[in-house]
MOPAC internal coordinates of N, CA, C and O (Angstrom, degrees):
PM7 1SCF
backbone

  N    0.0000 0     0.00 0     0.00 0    0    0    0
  C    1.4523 1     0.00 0     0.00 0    1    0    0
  C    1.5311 1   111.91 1     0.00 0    2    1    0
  O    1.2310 1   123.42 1   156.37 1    3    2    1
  N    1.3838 1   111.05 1   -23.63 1    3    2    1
  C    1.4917 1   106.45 1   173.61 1    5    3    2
  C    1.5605 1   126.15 1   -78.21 1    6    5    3
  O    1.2310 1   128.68 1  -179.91 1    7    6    5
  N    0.7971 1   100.89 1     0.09 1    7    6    5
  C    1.5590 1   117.92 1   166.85 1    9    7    6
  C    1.2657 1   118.09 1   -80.93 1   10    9    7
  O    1.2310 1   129.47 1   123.71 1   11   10    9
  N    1.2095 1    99.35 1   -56.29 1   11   10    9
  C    2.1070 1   111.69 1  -177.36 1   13   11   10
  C    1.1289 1    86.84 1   -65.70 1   14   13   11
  O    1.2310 1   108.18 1   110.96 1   15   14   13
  N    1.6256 1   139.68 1   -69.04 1   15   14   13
  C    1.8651 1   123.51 1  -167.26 1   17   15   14
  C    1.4763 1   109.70 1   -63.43 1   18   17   15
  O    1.2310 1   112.89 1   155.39 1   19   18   17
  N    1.5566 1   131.04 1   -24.61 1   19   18   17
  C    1.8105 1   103.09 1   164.30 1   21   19   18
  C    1.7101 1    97.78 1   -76.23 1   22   21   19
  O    1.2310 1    95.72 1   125.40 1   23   22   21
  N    1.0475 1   160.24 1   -54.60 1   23   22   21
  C    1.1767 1   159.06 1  -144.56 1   25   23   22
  C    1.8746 1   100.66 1   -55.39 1   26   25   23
  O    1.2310 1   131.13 1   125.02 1   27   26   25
  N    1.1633 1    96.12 1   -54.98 1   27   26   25
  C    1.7675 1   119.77 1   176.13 1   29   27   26
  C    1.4868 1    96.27 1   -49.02 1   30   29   27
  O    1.2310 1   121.29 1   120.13 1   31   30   29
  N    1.3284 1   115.13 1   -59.87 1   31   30   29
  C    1.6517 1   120.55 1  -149.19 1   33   31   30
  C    1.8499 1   106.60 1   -85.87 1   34   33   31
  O    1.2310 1   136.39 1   150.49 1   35   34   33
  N    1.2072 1    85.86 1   -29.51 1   35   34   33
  C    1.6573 1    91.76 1   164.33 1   37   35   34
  C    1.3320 1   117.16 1   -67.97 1   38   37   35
  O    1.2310 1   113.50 1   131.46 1   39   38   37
  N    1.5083 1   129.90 1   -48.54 1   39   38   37
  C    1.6517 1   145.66 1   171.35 1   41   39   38
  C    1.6704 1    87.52 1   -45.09 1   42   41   39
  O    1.2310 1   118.98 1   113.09 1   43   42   41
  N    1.2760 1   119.54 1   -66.91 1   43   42   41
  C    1.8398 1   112.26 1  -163.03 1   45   43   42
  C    1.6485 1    98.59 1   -62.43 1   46   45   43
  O    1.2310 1   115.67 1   134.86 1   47   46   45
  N    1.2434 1   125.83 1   -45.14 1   47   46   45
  C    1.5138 1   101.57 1  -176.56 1   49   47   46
  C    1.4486 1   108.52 1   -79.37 1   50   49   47
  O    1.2310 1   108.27 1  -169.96 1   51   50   49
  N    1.0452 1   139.53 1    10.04 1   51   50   49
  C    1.5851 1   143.43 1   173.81 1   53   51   50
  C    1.5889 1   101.83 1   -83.12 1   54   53   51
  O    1.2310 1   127.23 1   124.89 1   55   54   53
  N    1.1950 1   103.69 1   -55.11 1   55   54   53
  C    1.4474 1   124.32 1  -166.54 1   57   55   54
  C    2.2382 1    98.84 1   -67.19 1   58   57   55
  O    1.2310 1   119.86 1   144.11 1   59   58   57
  N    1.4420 1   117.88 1   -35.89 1   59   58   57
  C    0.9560 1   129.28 1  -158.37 1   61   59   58
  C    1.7923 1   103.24 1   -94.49 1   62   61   59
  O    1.2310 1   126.19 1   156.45 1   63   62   61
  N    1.4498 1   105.71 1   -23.55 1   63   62   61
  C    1.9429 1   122.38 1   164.69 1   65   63   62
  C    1.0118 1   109.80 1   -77.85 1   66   65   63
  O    1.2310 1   120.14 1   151.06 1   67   66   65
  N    1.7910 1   117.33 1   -28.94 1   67   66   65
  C    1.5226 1   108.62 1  -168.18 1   69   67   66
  C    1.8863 1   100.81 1   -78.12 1   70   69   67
  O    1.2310 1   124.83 1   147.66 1   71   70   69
  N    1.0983 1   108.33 1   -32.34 1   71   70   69
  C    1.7524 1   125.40 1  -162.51 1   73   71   70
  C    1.6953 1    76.27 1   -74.61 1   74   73   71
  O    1.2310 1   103.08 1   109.51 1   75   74   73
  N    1.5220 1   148.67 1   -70.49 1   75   74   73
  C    1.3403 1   127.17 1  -145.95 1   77   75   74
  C    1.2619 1   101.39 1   -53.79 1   78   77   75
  O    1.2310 1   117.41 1   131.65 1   79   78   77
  N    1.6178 1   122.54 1   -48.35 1   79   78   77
  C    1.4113 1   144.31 1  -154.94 1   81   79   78
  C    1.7993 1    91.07 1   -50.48 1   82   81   79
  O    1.2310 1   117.00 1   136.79 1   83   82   81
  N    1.7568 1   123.31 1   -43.21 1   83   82   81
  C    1.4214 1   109.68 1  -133.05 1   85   83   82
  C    1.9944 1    63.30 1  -106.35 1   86   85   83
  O    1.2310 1   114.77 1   129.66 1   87   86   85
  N    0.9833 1   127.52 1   -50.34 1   87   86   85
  C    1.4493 1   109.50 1  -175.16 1   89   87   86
  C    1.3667 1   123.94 1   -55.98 1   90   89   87
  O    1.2310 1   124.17 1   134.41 1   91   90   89
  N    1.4753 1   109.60 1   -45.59 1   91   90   89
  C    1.8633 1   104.26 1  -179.82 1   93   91   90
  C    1.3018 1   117.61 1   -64.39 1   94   93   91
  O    1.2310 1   117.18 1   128.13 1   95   94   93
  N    1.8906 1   122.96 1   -51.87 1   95   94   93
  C    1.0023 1   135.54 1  -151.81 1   97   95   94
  C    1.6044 1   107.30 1  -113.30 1   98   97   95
  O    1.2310 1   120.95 1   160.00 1   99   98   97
  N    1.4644 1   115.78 1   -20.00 1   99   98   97
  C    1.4727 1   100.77 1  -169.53 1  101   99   98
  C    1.6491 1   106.93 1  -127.53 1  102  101   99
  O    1.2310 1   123.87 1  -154.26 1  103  102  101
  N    1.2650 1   110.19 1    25.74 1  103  102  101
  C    1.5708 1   124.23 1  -162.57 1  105  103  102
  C    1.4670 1    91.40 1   -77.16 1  106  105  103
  O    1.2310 1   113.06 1  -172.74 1  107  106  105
  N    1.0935 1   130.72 1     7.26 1  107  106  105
  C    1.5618 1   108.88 1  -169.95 1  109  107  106
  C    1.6925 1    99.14 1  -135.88 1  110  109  107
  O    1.2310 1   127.63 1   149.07 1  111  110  109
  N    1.4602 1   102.91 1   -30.93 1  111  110  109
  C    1.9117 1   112.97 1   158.70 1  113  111  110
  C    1.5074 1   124.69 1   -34.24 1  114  113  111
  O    1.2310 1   124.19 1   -12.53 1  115  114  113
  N    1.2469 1   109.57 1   167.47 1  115  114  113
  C    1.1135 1   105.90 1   173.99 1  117  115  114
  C    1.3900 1   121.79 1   -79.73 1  118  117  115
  O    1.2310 1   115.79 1   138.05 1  119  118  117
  N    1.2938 1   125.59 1   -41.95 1  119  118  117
  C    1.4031 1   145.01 1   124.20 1  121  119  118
  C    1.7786 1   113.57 1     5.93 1  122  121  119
  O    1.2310 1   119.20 1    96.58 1  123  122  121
  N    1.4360 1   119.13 1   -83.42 1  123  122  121
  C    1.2264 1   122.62 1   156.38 1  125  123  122
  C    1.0982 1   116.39 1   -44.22 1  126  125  123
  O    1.2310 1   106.39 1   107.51 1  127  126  125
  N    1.7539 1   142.90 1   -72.49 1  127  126  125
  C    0.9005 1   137.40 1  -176.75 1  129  127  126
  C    1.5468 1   127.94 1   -39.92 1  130  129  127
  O    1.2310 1   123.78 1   144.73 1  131  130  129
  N    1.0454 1   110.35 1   -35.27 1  131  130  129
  C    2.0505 1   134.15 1  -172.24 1  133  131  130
  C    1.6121 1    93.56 1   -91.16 1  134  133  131
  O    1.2310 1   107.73 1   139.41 1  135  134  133
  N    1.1787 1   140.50 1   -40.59 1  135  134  133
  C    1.5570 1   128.07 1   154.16 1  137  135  134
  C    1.2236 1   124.77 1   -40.08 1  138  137  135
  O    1.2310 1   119.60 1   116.58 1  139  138  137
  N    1.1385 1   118.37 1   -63.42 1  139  138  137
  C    1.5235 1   127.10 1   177.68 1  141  139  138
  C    1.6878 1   130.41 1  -105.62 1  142  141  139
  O    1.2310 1   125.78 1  -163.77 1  143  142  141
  N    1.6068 1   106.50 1    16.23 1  143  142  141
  C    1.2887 1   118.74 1   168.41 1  145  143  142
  C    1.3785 1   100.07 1    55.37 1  146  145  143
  O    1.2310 1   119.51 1  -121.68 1  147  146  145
  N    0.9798 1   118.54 1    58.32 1  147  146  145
  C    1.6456 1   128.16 1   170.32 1  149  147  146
  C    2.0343 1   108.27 1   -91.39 1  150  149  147
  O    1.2310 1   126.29 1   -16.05 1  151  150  149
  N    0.9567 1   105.51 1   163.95 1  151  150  149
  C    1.4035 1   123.06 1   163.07 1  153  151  150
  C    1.7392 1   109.47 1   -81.89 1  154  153  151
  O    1.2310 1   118.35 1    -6.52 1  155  154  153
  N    1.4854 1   120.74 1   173.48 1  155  154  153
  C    1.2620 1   124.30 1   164.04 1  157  155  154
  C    1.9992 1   101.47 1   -83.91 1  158  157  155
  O    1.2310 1   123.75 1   130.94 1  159  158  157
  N    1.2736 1   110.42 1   -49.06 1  159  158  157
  C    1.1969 1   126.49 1   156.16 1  161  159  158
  C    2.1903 1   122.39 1   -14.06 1  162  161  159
  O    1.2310 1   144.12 1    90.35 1  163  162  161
  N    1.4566 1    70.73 1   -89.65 1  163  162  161
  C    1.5608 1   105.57 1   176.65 1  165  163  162
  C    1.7152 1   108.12 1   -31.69 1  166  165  163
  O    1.2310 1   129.59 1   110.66 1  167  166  165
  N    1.7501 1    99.13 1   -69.34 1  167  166  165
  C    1.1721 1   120.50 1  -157.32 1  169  167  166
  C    1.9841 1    98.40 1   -60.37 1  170  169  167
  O    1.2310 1   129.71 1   125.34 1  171  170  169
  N    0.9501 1    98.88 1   -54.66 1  171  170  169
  C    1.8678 1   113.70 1   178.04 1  173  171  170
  C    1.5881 1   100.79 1   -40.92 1  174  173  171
  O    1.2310 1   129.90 1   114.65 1  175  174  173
  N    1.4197 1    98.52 1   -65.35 1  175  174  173
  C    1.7260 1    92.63 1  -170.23 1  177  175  174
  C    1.7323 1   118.45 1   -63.08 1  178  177  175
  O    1.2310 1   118.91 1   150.15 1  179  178  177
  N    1.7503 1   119.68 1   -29.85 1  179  178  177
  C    1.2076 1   106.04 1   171.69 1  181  179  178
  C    1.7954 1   107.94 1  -109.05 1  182  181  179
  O    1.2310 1   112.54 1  -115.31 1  183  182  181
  N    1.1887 1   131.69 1    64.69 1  183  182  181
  C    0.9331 1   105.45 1  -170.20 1  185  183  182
  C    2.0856 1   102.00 1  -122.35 1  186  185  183
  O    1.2310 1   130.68 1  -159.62 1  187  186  185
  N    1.2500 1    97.00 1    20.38 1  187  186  185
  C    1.1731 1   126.86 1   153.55 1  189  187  186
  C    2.0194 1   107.92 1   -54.67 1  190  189  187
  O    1.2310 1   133.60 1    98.22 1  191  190  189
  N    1.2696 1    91.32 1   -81.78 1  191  190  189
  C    1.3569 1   118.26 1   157.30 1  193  191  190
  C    1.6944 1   122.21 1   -15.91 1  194  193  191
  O    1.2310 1   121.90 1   112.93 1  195  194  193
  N    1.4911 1   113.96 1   -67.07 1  195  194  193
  C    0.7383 1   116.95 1   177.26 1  197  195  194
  C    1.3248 1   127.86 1   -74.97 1  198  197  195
  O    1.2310 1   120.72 1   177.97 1  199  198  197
  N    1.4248 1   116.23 1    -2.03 1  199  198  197
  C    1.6858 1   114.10 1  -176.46 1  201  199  198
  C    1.2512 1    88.26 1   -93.01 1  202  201  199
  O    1.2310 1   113.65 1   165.62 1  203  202  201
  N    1.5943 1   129.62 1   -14.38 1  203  202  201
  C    1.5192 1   128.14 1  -143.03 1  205  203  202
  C    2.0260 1    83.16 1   -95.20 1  206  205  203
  O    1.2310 1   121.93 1   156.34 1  207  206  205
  N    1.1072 1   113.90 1   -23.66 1  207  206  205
  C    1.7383 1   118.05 1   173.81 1  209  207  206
  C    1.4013 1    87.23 1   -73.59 1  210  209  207
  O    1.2310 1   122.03 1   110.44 1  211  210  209
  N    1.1351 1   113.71 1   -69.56 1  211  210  209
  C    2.0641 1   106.15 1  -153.41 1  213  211  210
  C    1.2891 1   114.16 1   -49.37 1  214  213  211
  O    1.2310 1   126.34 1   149.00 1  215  214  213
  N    1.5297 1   105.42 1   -31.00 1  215  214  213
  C    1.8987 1    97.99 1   176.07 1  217  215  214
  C    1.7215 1    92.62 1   -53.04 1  218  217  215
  O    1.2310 1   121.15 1   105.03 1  219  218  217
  N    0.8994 1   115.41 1   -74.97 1  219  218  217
  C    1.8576 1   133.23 1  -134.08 1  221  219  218
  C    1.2803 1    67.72 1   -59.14 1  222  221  219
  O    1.2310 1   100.86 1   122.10 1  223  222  221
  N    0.9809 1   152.38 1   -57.90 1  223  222  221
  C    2.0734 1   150.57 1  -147.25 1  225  223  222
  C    1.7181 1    93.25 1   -63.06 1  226  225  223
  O    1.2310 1   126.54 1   130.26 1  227  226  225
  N    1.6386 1   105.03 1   -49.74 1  227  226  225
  C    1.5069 1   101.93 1   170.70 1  229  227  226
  C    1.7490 1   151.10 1   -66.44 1  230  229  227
  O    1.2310 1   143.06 1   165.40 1  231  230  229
  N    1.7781 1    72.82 1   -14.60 1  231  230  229
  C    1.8786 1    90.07 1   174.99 1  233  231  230
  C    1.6176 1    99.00 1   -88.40 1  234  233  231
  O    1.2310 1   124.01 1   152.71 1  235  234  233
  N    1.3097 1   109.92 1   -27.29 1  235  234  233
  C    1.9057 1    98.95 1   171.66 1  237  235  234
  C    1.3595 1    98.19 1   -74.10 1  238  237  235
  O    1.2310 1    97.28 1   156.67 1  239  238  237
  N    1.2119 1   157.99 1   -23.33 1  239  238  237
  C    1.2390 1   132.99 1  -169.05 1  241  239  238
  C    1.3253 1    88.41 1  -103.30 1  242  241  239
  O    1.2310 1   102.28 1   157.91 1  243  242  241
  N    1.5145 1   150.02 1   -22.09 1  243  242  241
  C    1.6193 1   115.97 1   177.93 1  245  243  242
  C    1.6416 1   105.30 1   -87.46 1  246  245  243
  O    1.2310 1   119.53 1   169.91 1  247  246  245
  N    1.5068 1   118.51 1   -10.09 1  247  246  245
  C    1.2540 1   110.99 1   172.29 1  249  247  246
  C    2.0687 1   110.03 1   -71.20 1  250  249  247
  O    1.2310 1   128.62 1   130.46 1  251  250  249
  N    0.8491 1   101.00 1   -49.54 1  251  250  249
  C    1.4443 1   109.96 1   167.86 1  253  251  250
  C    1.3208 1   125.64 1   -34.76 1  254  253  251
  O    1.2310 1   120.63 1   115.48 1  255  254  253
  N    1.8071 1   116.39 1   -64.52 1  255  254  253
  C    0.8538 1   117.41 1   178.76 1  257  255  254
  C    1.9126 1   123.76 1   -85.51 1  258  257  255
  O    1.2310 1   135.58 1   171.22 1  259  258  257
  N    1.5437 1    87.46 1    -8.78 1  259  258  257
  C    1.8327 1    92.43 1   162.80 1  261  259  258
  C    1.8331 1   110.44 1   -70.78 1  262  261  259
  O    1.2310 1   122.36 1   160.34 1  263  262  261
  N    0.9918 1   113.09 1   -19.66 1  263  262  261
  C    1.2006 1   110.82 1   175.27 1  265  263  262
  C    1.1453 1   136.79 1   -86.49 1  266  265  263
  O    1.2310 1   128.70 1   132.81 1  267  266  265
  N    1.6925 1   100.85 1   -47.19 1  267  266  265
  C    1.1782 1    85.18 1   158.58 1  269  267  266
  C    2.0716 1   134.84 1   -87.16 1  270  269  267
  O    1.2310 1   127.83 1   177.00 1  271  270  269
  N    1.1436 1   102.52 1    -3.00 1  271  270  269
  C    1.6326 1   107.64 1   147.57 1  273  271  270
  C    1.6623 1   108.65 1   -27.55 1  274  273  271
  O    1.2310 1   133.85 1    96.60 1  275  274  273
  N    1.5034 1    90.83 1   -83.40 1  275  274  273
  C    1.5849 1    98.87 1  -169.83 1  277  275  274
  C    1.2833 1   129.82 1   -71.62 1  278  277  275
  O    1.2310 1   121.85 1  -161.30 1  279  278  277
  N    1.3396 1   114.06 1    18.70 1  279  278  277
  C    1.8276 1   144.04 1  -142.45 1  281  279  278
  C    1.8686 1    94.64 1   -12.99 1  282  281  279
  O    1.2310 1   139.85 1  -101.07 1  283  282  281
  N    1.7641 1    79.09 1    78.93 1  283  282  281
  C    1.3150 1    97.00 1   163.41 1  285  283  282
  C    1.4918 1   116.40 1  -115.95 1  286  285  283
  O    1.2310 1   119.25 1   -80.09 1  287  286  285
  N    1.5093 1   119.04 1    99.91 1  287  286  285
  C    1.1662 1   141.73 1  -173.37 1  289  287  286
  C    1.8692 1   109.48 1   -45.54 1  290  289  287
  O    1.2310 1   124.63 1   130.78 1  291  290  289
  N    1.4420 1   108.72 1   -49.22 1  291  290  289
  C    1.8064 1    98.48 1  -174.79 1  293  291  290
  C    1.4053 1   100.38 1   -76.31 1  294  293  291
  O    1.2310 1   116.10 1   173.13 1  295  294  293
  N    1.3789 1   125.00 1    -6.87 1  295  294  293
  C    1.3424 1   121.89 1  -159.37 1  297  295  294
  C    1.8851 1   105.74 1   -64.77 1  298  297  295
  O    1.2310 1   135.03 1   130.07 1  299  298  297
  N    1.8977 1    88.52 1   -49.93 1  299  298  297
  C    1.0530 1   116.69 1  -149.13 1  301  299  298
  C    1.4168 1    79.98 1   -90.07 1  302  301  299
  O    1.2310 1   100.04 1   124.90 1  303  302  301
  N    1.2048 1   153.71 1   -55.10 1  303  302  301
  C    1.3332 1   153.61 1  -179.58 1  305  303  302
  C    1.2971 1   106.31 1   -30.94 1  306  305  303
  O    1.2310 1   115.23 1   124.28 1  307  306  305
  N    1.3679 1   126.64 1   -55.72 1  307  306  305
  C    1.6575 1   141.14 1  -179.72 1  309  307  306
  C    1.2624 1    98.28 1   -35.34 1  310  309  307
  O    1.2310 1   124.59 1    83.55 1  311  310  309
  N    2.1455 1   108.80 1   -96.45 1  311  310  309
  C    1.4535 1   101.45 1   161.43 1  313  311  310
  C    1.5404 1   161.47 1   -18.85 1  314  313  311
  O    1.2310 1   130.28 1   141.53 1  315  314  313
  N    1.3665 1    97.78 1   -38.47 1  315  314  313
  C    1.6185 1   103.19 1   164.95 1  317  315  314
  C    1.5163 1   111.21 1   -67.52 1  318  317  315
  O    1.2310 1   123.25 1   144.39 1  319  318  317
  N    1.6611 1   111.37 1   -35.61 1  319  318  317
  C    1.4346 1   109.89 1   177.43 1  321  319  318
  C    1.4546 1   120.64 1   -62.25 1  322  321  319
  O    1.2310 1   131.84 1   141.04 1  323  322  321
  N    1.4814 1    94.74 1   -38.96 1  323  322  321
  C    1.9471 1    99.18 1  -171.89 1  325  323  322
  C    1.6173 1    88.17 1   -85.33 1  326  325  323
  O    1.2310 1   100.84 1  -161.49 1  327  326  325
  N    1.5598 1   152.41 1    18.51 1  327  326  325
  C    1.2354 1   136.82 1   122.38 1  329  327  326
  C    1.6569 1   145.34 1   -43.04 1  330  329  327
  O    1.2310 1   144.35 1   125.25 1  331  330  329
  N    2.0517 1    70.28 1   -54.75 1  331  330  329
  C    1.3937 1    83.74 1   174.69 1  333  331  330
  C    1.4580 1   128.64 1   -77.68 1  334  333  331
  O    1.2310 1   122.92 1   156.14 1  335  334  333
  N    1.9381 1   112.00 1   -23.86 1  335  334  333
  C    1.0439 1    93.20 1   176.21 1  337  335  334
  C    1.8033 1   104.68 1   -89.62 1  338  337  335
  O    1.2310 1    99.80 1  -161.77 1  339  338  337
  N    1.0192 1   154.10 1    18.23 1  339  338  337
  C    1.3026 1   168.16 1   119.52 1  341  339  338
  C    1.3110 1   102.96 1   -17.32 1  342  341  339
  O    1.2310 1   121.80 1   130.08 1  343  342  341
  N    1.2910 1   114.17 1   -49.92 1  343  342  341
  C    1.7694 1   116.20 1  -161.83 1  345  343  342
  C    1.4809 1   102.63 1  -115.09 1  346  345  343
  O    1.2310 1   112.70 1  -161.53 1  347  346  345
  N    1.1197 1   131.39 1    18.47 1  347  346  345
  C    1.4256 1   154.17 1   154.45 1  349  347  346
  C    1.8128 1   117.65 1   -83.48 1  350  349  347
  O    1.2310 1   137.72 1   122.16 1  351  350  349
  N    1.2674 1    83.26 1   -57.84 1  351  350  349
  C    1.6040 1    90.20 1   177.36 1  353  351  350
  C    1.7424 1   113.24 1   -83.01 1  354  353  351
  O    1.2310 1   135.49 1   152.85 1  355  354  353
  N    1.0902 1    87.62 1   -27.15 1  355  354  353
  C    1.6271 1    90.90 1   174.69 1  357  355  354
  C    2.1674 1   117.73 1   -69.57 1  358  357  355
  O    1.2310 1   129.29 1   147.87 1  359  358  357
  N    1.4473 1    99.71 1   -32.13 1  359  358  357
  C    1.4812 1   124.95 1   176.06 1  361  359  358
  C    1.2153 1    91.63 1   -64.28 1  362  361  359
  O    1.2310 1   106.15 1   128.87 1  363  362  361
  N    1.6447 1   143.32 1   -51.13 1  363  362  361
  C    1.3667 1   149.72 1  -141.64 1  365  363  362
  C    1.4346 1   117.80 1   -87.83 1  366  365  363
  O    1.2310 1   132.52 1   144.73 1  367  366  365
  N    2.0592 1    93.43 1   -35.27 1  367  366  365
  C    2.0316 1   102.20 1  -161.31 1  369  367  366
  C    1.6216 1    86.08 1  -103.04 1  370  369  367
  O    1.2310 1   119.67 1   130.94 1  371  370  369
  N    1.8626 1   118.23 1   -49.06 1  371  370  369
  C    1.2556 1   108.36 1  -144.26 1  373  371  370
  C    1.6352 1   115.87 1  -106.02 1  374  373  371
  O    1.2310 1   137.01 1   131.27 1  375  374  373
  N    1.5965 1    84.65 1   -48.73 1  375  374  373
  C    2.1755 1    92.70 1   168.38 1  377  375  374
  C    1.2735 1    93.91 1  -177.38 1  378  377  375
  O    1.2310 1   133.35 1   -34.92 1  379  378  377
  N    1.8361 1    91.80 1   145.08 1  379  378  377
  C    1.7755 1   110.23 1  -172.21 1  381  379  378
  C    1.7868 1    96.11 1   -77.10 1  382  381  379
  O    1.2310 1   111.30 1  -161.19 1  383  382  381
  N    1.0965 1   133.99 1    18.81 1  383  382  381
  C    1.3377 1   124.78 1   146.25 1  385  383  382
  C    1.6461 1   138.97 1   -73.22 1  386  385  383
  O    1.2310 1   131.39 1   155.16 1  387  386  385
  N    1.3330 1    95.62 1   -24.84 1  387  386  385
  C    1.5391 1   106.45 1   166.91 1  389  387  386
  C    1.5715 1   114.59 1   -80.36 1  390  389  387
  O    1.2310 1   119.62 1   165.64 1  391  390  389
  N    1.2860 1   118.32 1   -14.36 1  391  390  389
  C    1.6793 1   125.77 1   156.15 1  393  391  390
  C    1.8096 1   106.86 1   -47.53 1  394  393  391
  O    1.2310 1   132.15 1   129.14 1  395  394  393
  N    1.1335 1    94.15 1   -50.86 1  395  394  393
  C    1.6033 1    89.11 1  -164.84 1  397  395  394
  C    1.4274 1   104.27 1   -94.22 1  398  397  395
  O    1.2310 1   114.43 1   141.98 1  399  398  397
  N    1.5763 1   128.16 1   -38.02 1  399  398  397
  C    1.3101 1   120.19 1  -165.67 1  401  399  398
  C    2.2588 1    95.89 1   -71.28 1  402  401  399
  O    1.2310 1   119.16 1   148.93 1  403  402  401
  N    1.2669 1   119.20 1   -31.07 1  403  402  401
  C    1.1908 1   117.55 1  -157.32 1  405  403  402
  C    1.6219 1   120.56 1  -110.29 1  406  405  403
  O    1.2310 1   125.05 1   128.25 1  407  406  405
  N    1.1932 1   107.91 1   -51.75 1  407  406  405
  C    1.5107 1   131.26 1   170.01 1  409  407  406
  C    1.4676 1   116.32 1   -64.83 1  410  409  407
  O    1.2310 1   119.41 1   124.72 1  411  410  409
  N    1.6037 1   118.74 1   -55.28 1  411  410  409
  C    1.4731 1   119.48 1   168.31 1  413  411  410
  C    1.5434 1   127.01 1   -57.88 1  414  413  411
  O    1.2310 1   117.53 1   152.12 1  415  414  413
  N    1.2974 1   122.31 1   -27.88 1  415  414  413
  C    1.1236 1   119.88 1   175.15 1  417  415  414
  C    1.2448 1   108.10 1  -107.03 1  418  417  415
  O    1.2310 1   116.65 1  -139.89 1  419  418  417
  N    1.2439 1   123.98 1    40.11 1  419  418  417
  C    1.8955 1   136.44 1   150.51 1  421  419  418
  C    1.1557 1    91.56 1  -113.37 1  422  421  419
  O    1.2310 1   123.10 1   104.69 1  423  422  421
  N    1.1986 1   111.67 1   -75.31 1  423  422  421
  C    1.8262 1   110.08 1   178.08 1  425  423  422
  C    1.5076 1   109.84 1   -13.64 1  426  425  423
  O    1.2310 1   117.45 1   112.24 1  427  426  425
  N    0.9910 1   122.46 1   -67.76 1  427  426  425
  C    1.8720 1   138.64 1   171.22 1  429  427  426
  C    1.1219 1    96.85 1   -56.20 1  430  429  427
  O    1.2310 1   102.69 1   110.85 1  431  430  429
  N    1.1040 1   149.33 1   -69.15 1  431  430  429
  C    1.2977 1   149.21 1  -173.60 1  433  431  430
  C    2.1647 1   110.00 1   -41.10 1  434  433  431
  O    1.2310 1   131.38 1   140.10 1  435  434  433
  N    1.2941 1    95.65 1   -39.90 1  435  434  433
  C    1.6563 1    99.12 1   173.54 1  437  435  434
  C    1.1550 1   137.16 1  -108.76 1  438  437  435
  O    1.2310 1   126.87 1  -169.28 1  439  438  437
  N    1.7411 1   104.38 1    10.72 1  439  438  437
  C    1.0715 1   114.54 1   164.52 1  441  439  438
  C    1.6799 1   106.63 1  -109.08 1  442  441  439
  O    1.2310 1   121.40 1   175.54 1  443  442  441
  N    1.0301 1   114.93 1    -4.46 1  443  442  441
  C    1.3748 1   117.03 1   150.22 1  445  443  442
  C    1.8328 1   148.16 1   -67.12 1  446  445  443
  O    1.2310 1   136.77 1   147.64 1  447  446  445
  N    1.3991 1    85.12 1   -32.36 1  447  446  445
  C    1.4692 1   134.40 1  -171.27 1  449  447  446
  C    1.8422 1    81.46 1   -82.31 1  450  449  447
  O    1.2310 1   117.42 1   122.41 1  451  450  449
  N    1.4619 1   122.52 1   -57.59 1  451  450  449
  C    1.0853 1   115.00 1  -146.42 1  453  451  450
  C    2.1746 1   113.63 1   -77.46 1  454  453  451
  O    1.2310 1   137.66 1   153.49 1  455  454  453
  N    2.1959 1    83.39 1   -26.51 1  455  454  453
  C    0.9055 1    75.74 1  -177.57 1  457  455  454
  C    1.4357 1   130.21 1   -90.99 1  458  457  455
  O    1.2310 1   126.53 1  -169.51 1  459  458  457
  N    1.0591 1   105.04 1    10.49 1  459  458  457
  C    2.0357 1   132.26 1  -151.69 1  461  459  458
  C    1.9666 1    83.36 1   -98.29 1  462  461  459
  O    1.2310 1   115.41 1   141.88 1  463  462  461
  N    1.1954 1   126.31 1   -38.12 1  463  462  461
  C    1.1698 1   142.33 1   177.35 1  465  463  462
  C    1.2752 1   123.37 1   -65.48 1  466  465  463
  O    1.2310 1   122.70 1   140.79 1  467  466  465
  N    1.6564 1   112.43 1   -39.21 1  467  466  465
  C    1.3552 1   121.60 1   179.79 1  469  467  466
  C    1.5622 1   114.39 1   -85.97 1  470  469  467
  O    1.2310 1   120.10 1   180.00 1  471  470  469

């Protein structure tokens, strides 16, 4: 089982590099723009903003992958949580799609974690 929860936890920080990539660097692309239904407009004027997501997208993936380095289980437990609630609140303010693309596969990610543990 500890295999399937790094396999999982690796997918969320993959998934969480790909999101800095489209917020820091491609927030103003077409690419960026067609992710998040932005304007050419829109995207220009906040895209300040949006690199200011890709960091925090990047401290979950070096928290992630510091953990599992040191296959330190609460490490990585922490992070998946501050994912999930990331993709909770994000389901709540912006669209119930980031529930499933972000939050559910941490969710999985720590109940994997939990059971590989037990």
């Amino acid at each position: 089982m500890t295999t399937v929860a790094y396999v999982i936890v690796a997918l969320v920080a993959a998934l969480h590099l790909y999101f800095l990539v489209l917020e820091m660097f491609l927030w103003t692309a077409p690419a960026g723009r067609k992710a998040f239904g932005l304007t050419p407009e829109f995207a220009e004027e906040t895209k300040a903003l949006g690199a200011n997501q890709g960091l925090y997208n990047g401290f979950l993936v070096a928290g992630l992958v510091f953990g599992m380095v040191r296959t330190d289980a609460p490490t990585i437990a922490f992070f998946l949580a501050c994912v999930v609630v990331a993709g909770v609140f994000g389901a709540v303010t912006v669209s119930r799609k980031i529930l499933v693309i972000q939050a559910v596969p941490a969710a999985l990610g720590l109940v994997a974690l939990g059971l590989a543990q037990a």
